[in-house]
C-alpha positions as CSV (number, residue, x, y, z in Angstrom):
1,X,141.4,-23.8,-20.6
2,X,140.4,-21.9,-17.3
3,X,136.7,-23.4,-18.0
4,X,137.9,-27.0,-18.7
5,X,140.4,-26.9,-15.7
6,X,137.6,-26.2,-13.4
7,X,135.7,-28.9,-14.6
8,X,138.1,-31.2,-14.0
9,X,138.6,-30.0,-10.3
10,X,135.0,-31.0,-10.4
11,X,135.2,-34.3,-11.4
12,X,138.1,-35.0,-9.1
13,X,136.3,-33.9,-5.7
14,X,133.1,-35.1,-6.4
15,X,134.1,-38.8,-7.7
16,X,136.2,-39.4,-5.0
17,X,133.6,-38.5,-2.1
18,X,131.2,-40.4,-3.7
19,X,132.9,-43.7,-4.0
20,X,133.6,-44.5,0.1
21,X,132.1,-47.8,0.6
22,X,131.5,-51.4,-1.1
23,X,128.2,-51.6,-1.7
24,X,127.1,-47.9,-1.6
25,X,124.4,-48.5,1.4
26,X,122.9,-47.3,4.1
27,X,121.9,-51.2,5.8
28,X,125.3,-52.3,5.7
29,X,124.5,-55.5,8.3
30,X,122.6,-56.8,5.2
31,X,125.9,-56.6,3.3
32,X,128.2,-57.4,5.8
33,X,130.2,-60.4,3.8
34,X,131.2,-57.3,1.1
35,X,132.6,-55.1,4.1
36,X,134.6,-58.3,5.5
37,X,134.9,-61.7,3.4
38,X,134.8,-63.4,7.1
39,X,130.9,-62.8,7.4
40,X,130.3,-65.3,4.6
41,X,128.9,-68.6,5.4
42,X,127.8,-67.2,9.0
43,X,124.2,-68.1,8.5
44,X,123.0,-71.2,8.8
45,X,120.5,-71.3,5.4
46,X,121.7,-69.6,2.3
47,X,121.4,-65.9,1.9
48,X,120.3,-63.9,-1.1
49,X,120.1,-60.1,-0.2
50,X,118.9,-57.4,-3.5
51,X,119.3,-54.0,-2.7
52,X,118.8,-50.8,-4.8
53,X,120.0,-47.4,-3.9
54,X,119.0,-43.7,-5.1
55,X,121.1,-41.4,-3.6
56,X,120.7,-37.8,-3.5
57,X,117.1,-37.8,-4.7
58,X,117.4,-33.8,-5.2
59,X,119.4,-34.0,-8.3
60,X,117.1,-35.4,-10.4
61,X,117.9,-37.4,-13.8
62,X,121.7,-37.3,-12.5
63,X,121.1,-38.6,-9.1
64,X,123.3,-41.5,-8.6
65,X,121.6,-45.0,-8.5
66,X,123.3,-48.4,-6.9
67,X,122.0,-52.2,-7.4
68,X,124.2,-54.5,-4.9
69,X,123.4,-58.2,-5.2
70,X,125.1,-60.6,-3.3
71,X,124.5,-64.5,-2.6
72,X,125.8,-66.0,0.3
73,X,126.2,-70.2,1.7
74,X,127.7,-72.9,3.3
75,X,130.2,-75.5,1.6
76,X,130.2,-77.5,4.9
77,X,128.0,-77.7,7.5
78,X,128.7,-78.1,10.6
79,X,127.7,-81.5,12.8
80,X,124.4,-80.9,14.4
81,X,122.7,-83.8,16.6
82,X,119.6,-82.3,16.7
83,X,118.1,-82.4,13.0
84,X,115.9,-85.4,12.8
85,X,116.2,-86.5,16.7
86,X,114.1,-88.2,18.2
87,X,115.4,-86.9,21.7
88,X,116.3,-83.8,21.1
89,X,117.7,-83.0,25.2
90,X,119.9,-86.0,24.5
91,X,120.8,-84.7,20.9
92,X,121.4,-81.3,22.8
93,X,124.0,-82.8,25.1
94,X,125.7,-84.7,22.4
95,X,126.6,-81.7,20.4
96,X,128.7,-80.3,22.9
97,X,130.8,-83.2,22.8
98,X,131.4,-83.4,19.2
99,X,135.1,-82.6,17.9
100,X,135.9,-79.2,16.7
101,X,137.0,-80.6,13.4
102,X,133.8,-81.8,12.6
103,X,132.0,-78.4,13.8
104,X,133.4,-76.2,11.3
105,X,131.9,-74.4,8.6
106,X,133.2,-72.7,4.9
107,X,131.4,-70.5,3.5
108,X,131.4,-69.2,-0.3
109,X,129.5,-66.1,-1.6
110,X,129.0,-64.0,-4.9
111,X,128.3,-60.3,-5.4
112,X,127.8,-58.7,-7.8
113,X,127.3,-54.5,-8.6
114,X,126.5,-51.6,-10.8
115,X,126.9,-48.3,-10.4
116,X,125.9,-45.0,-12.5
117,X,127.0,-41.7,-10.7
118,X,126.8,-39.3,-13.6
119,X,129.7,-39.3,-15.5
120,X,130.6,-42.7,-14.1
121,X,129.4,-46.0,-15.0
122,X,130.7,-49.2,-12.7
123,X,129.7,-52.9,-12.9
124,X,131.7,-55.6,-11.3
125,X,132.1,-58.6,-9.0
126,X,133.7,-60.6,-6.5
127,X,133.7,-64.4,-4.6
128,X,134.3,-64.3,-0.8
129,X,135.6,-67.5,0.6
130,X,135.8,-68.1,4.4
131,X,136.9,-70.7,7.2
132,X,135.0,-70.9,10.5
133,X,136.8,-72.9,13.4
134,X,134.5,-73.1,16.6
135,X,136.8,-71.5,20.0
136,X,133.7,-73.0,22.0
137,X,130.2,-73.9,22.4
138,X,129.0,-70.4,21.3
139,X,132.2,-68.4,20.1
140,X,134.1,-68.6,16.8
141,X,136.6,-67.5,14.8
142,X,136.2,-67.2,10.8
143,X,138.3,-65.9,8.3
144,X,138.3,-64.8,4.7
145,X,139.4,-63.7,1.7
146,X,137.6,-61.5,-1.3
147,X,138.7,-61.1,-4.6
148,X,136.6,-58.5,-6.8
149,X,136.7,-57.4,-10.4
150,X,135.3,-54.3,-11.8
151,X,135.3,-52.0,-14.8
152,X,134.3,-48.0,-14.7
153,X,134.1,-46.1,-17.7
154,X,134.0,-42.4,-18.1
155,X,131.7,-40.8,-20.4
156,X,133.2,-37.4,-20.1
157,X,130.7,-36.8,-22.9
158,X,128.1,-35.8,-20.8
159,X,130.1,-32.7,-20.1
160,X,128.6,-29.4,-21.3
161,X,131.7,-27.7,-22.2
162,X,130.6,-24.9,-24.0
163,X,130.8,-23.7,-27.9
164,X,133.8,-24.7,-29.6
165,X,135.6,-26.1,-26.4
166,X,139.3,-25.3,-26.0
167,X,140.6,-28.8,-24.7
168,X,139.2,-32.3,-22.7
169,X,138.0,-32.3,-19.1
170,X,140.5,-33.2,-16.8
171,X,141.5,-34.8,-13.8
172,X,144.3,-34.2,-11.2
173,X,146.4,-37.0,-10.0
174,X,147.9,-36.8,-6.6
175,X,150.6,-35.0,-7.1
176,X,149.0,-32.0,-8.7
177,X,149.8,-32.9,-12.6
178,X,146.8,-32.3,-14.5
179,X,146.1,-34.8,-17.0
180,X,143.5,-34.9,-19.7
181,X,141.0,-37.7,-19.6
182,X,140.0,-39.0,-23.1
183,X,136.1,-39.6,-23.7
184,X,134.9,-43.3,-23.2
185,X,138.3,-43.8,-21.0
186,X,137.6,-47.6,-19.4
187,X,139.4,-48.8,-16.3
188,X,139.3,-52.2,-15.2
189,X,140.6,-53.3,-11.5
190,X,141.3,-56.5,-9.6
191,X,141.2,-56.2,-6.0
192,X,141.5,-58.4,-3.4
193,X,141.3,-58.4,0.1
194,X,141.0,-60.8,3.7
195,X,139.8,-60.2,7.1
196,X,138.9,-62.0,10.3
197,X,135.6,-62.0,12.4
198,X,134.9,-63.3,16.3
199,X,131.6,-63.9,17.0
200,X,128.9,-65.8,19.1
201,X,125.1,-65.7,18.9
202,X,125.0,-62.1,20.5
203,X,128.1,-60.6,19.5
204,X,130.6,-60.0,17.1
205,X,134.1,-57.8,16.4
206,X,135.5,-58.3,12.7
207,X,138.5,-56.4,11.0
208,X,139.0,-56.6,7.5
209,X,142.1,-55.5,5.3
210,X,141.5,-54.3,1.6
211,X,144.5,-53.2,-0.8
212,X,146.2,-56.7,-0.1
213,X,146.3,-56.9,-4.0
214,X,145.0,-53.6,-5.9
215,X,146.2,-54.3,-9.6
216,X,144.4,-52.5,-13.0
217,X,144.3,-54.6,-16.1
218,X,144.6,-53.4,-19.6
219,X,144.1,-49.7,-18.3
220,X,145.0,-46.5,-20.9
221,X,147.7,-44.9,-20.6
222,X,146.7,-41.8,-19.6
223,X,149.9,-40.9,-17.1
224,X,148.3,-41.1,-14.2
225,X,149.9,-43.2,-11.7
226,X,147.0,-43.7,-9.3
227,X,144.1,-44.5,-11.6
228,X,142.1,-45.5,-8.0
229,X,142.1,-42.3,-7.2
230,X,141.7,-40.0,-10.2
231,X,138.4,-41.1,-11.1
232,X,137.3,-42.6,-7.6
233,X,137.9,-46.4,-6.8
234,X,135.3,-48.2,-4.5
235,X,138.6,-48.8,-2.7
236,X,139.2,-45.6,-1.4
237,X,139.9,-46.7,2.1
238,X,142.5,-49.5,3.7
239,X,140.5,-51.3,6.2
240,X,136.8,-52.0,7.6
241,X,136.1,-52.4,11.5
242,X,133.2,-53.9,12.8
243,X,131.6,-54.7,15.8
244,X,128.2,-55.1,17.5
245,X,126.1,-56.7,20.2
246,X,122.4,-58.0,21.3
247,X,121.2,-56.9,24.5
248,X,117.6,-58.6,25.4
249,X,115.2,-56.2,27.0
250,X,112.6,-58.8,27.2
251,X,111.1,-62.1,25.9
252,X,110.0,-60.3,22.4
253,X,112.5,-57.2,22.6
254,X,116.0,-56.7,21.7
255,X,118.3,-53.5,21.2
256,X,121.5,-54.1,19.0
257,X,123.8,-51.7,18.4
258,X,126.9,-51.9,16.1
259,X,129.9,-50.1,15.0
260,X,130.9,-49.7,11.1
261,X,134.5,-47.5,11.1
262,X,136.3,-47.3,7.6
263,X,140.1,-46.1,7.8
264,X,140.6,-44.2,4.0
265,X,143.4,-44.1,2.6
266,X,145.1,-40.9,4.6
267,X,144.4,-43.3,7.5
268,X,141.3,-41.2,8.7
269,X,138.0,-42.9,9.9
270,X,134.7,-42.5,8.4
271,X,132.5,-44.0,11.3
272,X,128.8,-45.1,11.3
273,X,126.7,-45.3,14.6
274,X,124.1,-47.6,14.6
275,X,121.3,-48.9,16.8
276,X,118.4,-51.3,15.6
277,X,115.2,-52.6,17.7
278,X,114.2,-56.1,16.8
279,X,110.4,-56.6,18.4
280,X,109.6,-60.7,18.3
281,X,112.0,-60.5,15.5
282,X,109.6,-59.6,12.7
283,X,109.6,-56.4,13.0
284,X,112.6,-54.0,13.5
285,X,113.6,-50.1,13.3
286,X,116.5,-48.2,14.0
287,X,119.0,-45.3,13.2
288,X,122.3,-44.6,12.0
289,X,124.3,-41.9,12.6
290,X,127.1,-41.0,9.7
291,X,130.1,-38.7,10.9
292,X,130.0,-36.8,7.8
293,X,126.7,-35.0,9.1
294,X,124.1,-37.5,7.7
295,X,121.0,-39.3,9.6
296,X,119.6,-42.8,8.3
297,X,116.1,-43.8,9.4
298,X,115.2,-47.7,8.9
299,X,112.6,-50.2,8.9
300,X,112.3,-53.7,8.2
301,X,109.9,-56.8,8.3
302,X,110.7,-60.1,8.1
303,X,107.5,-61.6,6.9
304,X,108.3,-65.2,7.3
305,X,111.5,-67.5,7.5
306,X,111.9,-67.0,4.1
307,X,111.4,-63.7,3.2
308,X,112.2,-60.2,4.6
309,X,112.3,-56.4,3.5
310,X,114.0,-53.0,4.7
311,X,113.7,-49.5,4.2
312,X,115.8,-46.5,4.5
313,X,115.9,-43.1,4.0
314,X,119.2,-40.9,4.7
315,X,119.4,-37.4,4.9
316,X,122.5,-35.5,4.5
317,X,123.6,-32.3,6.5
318,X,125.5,-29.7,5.8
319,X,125.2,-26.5,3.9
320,X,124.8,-28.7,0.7
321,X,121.2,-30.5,2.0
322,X,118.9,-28.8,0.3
323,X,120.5,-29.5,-3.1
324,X,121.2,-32.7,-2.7
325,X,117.7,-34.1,-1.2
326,X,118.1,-37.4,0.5
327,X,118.6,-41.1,-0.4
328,X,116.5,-44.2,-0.5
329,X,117.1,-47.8,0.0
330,X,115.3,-51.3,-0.5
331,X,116.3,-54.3,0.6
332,X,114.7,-57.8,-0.2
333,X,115.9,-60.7,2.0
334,X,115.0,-64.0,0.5
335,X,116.2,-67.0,2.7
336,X,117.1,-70.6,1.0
337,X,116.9,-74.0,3.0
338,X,115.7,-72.6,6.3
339,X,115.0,-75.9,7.5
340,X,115.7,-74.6,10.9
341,X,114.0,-71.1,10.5
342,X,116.5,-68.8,11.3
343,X,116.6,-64.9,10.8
344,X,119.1,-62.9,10.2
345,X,121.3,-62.6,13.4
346,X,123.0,-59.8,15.1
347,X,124.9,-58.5,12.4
């Protein structure tokens, strides 16, 4: 029992540090509509972003690998003079006199998400709505609403317990009980969440609550009252706070930094400091700094108005470095009806 008990003490602290954010990545901008439904629809051409993640390198055959899709548009349009003008100063000049109501924008998106983290196994998805009403000629507000569904299964199978082991692995719900966790146990969650965003062309501040519905369907009964957090939820924290800005060093140079700050569920923040150089926006590099002691270097192209690609490697600190290794990323940015050749903007 003493040998299974520690295995389930295992299971407990490493699920639930490895399950912090929605998607798993370190180019969170790329995924901002999963962080906060408001983002979706915020580009003017629709926005298809792939992105695979292999984390902890040093691990080997059980490091833990992420694919985030996610598909991103606009229902409406907003009212814009200037396609097909013949003037376009006078076109110009007539959009700023056309009615709010006809200037706003909805936006719909789709993600979808798998997961393998050892003993874990995760696949889901979600639809963001959101509204965009304009405050002004270069300032809006947009809200949303997410709603994502996801299963995780445990193959507690993988566990080498020994010869002739003397019980199940375990895990420990939050208020201490220890409760055995069957092989093949499946969990399936509905969650759904809303947030609001304020933004212009050079910056943005967005706050997005999560467990406004947090609801498991058809779940074992294994007495555990917080499935979420016994075998570590994607929803591990209550809310997402975002902000960033564009400062224009030159005619082909811009520095943007941004804030990413998650509040978990003890109301603690998990905070990530970035800062990204965009040189005639085709090229762009940055950093990130991650309070829990972890660097991310990145690098990105856009190679034309359609298509663009990032890289990024992350390397954790602490004692623990030099068995974990460090993480890789990879982005592809494909862009849909560009007609107006747009990149991706501060966010």
């Amino acid at each position: 029992m003493k040998r299974v008990l520690l295995i389930g003490i295992f299971i407990q602290l490493s699920l639930t540090g490895m399950c912090q954010y929605i998607p798993n990545s370190s180019q969170s901008f790329h995924f901002a509509p999963n962080f906060n439904p408001a983002f979706t629809g915020i580009e003017g051409y629709q926005d298809l972003k792939l992105g695979y993640r292999y984390q902890w390198a040093g691990l080997g055959d059980g490091a833990p690998k992420f694919i985030n899709a996610s598909f991103n548009f606009r229902l409406k349009e907003p009212l814009d003079l200037t396609l097909n003008a013949i003037r376009t100063s006078m076109a110009k000049k007539q959009n700023n006199e056309i009615p709010k109501l006809k200037r706003i924008i909805h936006g719909l998106g789709v993600n979808v998400f798998n997961e393998e983290e050892n003993l874990i196994n995760r696949i889901g998805g979600g639809v963001n709505y959101s509204f965009h009403y304009p405050l002004g000629k270069d300032l809006r507000l947009a809200v949303g609403v997410n709603a994502t569904l996801y299963n995780s299964r445990v193959d507690v199978n993988k566990i080498y317990l020994g010869k002739n082991p003397d019980g199940s692995p375990i895990v420990i719900s939050d208020d201490g009980v220890i409760r055995e966790l069957q092989a093949g146990s499946s969990f399936t969650n509905l969650n759904v969440r809303a947030g609001f965003l304020v933004y212009a062309s050079r910056y943005y501040v967005g706050f997005s609550y999560l467990p406004i519905l947090n609801k498991g369907l058809n779940n074992p009964s294994t007495g555990i009252d917080d499935i979420e957090t016994a075998i570590g939820s994607p929803n591990v924290y209550r809310a997402v706070i975002q902000g960033g800005y564009s400062f224009p060093v030159s005619a082909t140079m811009d520095i943007k930094p941004s804030v990413l700050a998650l509040m978990q569920i003890d109301n603690t923040f998990l905070i990530d400091y970035n800062v990204k150089v965009y040189i005639q926006e085709k090229i762009w590099f940055g950093v990130t700094y991650r309070d829990v002691k972890s660097m991310i270097g990145m690098l990105g192209f856009n190679l034309n108005e359609k298509l663009g690609a990032s890289y990024s490697y992350e390397l954790s600190g602490g004692n623990a470095r030099q068995f974990l290794g460090g993480s890789h990323e990879l982005v592809l940015s494909v862009r849909l009806n560009n007609f107006k050749r747009q990149l991706q903007q501060t966010w």
